[in-house]
C-alpha positions as CSV (number, residue, x, y, z in Angstrom):
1,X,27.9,-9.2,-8.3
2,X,24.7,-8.1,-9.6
3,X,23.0,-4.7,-9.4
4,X,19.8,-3.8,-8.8
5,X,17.9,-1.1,-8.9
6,X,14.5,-0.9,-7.3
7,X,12.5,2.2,-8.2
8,X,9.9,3.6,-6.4
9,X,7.3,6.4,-6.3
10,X,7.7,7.5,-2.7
11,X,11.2,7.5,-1.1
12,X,9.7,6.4,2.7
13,X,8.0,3.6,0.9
14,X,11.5,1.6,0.3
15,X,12.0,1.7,4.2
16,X,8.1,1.3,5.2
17,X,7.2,-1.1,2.9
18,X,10.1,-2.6,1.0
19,X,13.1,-2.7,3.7
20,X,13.1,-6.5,4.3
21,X,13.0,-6.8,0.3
22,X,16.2,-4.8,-0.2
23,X,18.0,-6.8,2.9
24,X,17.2,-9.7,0.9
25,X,18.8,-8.4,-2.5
26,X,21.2,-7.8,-0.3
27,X,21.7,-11.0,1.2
28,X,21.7,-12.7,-2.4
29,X,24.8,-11.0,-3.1
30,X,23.4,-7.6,-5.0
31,X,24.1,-4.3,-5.3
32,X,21.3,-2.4,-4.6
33,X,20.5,1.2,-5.7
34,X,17.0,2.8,-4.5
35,X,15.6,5.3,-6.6
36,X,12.6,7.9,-5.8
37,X,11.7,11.3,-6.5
38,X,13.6,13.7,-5.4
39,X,11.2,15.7,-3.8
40,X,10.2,12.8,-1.8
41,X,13.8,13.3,-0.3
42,X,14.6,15.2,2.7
43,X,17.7,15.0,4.6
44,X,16.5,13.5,7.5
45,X,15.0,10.7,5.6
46,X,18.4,10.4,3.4
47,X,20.0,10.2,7.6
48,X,17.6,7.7,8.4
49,X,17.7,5.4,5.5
50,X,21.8,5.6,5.6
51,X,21.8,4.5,9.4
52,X,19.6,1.5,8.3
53,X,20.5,0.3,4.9
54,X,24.0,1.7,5.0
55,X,25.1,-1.0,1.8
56,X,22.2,1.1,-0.2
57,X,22.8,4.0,-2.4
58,X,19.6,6.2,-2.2
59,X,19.4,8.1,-5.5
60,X,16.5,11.1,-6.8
61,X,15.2,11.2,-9.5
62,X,13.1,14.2,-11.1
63,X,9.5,12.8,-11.5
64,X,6.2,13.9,-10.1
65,X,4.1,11.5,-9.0
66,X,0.8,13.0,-9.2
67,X,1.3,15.7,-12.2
68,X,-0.7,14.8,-15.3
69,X,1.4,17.0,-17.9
70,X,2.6,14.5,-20.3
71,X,5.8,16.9,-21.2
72,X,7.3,16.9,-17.7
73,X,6.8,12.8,-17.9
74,X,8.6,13.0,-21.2
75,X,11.3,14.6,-19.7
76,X,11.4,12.5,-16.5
77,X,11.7,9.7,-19.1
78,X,14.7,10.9,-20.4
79,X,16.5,11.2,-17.3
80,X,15.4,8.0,-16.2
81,X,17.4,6.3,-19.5
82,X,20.4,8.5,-18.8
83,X,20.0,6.8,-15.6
84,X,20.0,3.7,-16.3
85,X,22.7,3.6,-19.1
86,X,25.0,5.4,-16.4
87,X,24.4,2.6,-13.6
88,X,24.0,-0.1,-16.0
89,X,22.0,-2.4,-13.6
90,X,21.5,-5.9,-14.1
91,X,18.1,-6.2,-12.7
92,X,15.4,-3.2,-12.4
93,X,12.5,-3.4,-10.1
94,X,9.6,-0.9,-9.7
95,X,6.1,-0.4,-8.2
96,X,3.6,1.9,-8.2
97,X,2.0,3.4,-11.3
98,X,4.9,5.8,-12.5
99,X,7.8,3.4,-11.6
100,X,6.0,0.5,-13.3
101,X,5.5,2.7,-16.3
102,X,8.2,4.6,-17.2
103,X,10.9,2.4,-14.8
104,X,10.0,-0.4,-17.4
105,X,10.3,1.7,-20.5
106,X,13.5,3.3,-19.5
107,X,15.1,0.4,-18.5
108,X,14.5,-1.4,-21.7
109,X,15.2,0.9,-23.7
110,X,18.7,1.6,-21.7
111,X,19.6,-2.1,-22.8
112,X,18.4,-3.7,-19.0
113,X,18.2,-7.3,-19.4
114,X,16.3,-8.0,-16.4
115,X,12.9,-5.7,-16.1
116,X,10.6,-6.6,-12.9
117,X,7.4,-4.6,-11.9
118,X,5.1,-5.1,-8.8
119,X,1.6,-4.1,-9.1
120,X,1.0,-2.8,-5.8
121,X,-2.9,-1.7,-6.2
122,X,-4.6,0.2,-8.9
123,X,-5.2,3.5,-7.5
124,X,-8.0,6.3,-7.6
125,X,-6.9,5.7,-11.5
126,X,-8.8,3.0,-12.2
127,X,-12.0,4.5,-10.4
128,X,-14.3,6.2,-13.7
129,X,-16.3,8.9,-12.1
130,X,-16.5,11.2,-14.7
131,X,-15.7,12.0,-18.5
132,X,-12.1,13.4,-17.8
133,X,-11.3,9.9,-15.4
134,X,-12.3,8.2,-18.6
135,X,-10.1,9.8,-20.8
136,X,-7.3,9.6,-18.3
137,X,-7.7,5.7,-18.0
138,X,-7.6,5.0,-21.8
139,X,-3.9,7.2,-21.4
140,X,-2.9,5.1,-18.3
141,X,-4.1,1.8,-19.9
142,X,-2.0,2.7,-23.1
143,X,1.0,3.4,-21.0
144,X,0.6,0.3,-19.1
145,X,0.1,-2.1,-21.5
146,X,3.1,-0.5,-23.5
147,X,5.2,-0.8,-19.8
148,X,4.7,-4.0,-19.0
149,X,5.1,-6.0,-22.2
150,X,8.7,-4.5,-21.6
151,X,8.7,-7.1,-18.0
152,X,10.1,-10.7,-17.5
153,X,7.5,-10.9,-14.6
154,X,5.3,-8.7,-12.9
155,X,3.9,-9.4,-9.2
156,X,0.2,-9.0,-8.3
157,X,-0.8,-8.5,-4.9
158,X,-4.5,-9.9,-5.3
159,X,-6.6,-12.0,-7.9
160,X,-8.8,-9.1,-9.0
161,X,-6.2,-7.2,-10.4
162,X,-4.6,-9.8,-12.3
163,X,-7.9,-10.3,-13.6
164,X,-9.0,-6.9,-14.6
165,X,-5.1,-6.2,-16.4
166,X,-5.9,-9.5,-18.2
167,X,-8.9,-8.9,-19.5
168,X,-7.8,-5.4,-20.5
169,X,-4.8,-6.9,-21.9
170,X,-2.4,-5.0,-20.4
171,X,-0.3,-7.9,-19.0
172,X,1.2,-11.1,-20.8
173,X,-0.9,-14.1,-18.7
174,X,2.7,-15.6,-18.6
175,X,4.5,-13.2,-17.1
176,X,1.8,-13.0,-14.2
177,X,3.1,-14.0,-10.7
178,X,0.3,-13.4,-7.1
179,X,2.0,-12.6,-4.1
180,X,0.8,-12.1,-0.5
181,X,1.0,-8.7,-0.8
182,X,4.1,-6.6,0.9
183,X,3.9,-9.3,3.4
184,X,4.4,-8.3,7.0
185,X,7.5,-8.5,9.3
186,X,5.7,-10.9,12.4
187,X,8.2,-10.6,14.7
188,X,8.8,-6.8,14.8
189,X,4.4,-6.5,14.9
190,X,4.1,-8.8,17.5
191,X,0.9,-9.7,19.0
192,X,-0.3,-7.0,21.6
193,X,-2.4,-6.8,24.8
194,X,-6.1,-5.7,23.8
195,X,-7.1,-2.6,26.0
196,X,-9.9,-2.6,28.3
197,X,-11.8,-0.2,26.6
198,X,-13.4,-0.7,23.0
199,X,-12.0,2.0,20.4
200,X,-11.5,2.1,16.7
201,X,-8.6,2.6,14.1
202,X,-8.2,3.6,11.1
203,X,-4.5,3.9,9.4
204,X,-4.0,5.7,6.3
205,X,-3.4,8.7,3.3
206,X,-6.4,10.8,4.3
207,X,-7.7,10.3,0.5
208,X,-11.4,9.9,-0.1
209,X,-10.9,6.7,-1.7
210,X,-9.5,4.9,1.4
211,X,-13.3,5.3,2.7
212,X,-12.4,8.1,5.3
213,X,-15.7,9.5,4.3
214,X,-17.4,6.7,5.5
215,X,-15.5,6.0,8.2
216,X,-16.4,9.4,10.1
217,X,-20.1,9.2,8.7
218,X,-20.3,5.6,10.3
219,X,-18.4,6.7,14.0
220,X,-21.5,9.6,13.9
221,X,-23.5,6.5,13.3
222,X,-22.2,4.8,16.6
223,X,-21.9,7.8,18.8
224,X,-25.6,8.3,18.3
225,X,-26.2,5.0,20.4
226,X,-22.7,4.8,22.2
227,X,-21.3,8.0,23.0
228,X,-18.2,6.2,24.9
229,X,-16.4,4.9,22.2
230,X,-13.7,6.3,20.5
231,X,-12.8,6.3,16.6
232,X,-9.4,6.8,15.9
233,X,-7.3,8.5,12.8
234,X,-3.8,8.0,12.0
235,X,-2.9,9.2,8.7
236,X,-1.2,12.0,6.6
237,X,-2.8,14.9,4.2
238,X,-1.4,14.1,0.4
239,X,-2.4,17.5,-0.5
240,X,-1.0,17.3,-4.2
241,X,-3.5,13.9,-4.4
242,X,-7.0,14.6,-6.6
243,X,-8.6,12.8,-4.0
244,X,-7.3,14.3,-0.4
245,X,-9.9,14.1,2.1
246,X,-10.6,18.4,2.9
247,X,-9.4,18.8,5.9
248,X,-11.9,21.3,6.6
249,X,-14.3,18.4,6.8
250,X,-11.8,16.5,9.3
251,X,-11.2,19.0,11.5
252,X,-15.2,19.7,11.9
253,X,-15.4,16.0,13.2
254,X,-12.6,16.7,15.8
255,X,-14.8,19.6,16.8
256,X,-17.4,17.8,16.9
257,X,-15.6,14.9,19.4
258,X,-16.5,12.0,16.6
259,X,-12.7,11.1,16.5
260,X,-9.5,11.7,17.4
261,X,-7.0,12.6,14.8
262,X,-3.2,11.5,15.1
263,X,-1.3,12.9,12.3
264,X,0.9,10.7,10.9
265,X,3.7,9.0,13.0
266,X,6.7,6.5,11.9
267,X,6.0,3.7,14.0
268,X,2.5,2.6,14.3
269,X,2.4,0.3,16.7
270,X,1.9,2.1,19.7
271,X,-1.6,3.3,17.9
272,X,-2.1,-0.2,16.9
273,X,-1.5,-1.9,20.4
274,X,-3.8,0.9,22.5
275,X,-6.8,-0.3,19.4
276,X,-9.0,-3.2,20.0
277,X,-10.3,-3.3,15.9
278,X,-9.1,-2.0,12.9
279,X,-10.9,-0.3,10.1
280,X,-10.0,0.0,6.2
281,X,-13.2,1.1,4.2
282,X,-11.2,1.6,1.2
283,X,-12.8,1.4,-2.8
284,X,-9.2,-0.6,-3.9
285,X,-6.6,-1.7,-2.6
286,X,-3.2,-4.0,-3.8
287,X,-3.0,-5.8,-0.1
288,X,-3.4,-3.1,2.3
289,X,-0.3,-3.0,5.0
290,X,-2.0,-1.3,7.3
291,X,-4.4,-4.7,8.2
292,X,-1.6,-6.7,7.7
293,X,0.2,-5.0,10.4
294,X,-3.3,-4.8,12.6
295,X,-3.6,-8.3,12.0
296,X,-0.2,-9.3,12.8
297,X,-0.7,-7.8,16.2
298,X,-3.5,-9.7,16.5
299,X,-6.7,-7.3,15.3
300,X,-9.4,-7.8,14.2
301,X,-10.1,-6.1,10.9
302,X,-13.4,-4.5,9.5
303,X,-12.7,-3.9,5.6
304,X,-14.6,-3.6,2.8
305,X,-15.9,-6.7,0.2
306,X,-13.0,-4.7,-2.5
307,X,-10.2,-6.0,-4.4
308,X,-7.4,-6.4,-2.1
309,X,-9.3,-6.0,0.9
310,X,-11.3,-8.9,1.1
311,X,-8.5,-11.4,0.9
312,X,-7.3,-10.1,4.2
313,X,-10.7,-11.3,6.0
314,X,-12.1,-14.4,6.5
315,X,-16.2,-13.0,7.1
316,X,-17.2,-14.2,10.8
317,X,-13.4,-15.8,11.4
318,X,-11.0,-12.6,11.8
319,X,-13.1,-9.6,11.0
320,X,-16.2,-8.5,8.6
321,X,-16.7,-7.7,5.0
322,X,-19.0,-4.4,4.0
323,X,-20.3,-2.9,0.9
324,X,-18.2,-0.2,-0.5
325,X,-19.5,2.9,0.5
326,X,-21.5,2.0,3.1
327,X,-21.7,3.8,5.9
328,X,-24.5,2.1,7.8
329,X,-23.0,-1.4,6.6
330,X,-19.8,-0.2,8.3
331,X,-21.6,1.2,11.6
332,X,-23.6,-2.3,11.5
333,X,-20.3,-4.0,12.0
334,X,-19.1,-2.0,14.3
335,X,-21.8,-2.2,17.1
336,X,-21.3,-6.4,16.3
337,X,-18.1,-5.7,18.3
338,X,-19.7,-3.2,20.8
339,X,-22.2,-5.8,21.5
340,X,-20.2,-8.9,21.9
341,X,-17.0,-7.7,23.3
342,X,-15.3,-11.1,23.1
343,X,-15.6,-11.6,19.4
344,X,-12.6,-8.9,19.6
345,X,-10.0,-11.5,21.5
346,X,-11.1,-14.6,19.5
347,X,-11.0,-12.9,16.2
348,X,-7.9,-11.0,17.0
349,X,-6.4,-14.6,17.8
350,X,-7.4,-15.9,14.3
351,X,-5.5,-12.8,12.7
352,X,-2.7,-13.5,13.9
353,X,-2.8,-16.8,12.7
354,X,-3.7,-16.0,8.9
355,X,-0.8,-13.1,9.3
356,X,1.8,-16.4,10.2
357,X,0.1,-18.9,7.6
358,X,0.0,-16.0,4.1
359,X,2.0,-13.1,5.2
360,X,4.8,-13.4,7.0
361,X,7.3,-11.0,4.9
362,X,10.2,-13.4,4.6
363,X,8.1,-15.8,2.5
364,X,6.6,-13.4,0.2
365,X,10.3,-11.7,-0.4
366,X,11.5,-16.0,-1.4
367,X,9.0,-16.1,-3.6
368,X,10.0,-12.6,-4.9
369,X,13.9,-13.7,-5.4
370,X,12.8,-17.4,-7.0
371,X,10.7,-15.8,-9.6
372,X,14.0,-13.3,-10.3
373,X,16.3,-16.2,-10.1
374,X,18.1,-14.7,-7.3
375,X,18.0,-18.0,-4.8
């Protein structure tokens, strides 16, 4: 029997994002272990992820996602080769920036013969806005490169990364693979009625770089001229994140009635099935789940013209493309919808369809195994 181990940077990520991939190590005979920081670990979450993966140890790890100090890394290094050497896995597999990095470093050096990596998005990282971003990258780039020559294969969520890591040469072109994203269970985001009034969503991190700026700026925009319609927010504060959205500045547009905030809730789809469009003006994204899951239910989706965004819309078919950053661009599209109401249950019909043709979950996760050799 083979063991796995996939590592990852945010414990609730391996049940939101990644539960149908470990059902299917499972189901190819594995041993799976999940891995995550341990302060990403609390005991209800431990409860939750024993009632449903119950075949899955669920191990911590000491690493902090967002710190910068190199010596903490260091030592998180460390204890993830201990790690390692202890379980001696057969196969590792990590995503997001620290798992990729020092998942694949430890793991080779532990004597893993099997090191996978999944490139799940670039992050604020690779945004340059000043002198100390700069200086940061060339450390991250470093890091990567070093990381990733240590992979059999590493999966890219869109074209535009795999571009950009190539031309940095940070990744081997032949170890390359492009997946549909996280793909995107289609039965459990089943298609939903649309409600009779016209509102808005947006579903994310409250970070300034998933365009929650402009997503406020631009429902100021509409209220000007339609007063009626509502702009929704469902997301959590990352407060330890460079680039969380001040809540101070949120909490003046719920004063102000320009949205309604949510908080952050573990099942979306209730939010999802009472929205008639879904917004996602992020700067970079790997595939964003959040319109696959909109999409699924049969949304349309108003993103921007980004890396990783844009493949999820087909312009005019199942949603609009806009400029990053632009908050009259974003408004513009908006009032498309308030105008002609029925572009919302055509469109919404078309994502549905692209969800079934490129995202359904279970054929991302076989081309996942194949490339691992575990079908």
């Amino acid at each position: 029997m083979k063991k796995i181990i996939i590592f990852a940077s945010f414990a609730p990520s391996l049940l939101n994002f990644r539960r149908q991939l470990i059902e299917a190590f499972i189901g190819s005979g594995a041993q799976v272990i999940a891995l995550a920081p341990t302060n990403t670990i609390d005991s209800s979450f431990q409860k939750k992820f024993s009632e449903l993966l119950p075949a899955v140890e669920l191990r911590g790890i000491d690493l902090n996602t967002y710190s910068m100090n190199p010596f903490k890394d260091w030592l998180a290094l460390i204890k993830l080769i201990r790690f390692f050497k202890k379980e001696a896995p057969d196969m590792v597999f990590s995503y997001t920036i620290k798992p990729v990095i020092y998942g694949s470093i430890a793991a080779k050096f532990a004597g893993v013969s099997h090191v996978f990596s999944m490139v799940t998005g670039l992050g604020s990282m690779f945004i340059v806005r000043n002198f100390k971003d700069k200086v940061l990258l060339a450390g991250i780039k470093t890091l990567y490169r070093l990381g990733l020559s240590m992979n059999e294969k590493v999966f890219f969520q869109n074209k535009d990364d795999i571009g950009l890591f190539e031309q940095m040469k940070l990744v081997n072109p032949q170890k390359v693979l492009l997946i549909n994203g996280s793909g995107v269970d289609l039965n459990y985001y089943a298609t939903a009625d649309l409600p009779k009034e016209i509102n808005f969503l947006f579903i994310g991190r409250l970070l300034v770089d998933k365009g929650i700026t402009e997503y406020i700026e631009a429902a100021r925009l509409i209220k000007k001229s339609y007063p009626y319609i509502q702009f929704n927010i469902l997301g959590g504060f990352s407060k330890e994140h460079p680039r969380s959205y001040p809540e101070k500045m949120l909490h003046a547009a719920i004063q102000d009635k320009v949205i309604i905030y949510h908080s952050e809730v573990e099942d979306v789809r209730p939010f999802i099935a009472q929205s008639s469009i879904l917004v996602l003006p992020s700067y970079r994204e790997g595939t964003p789940r959040s319109v696959l899951e909109a999409m699924s239910m049969g949304r349309p989706i108003i993103t921007t013209d980004a890396p990783g965004c844009r493949e999820t819309v087909q312009p005019e078919i199942n949603g609009y493309l806009v400029p990053v950053k632009d908050a009259e661009a974003l408004a513009h599209a908006m009032e498309k919808f308030i105008k002609n109401p029925s572009l919302i249950q055509q469109m919404g019909v078309n994502s549905r369809e692209l969800a079934e043709t490129k995202y359904d979950v279970h054929k991302v996760n076989l081309s996942i195994l194949s490339a691992m050799k575990l079908v």
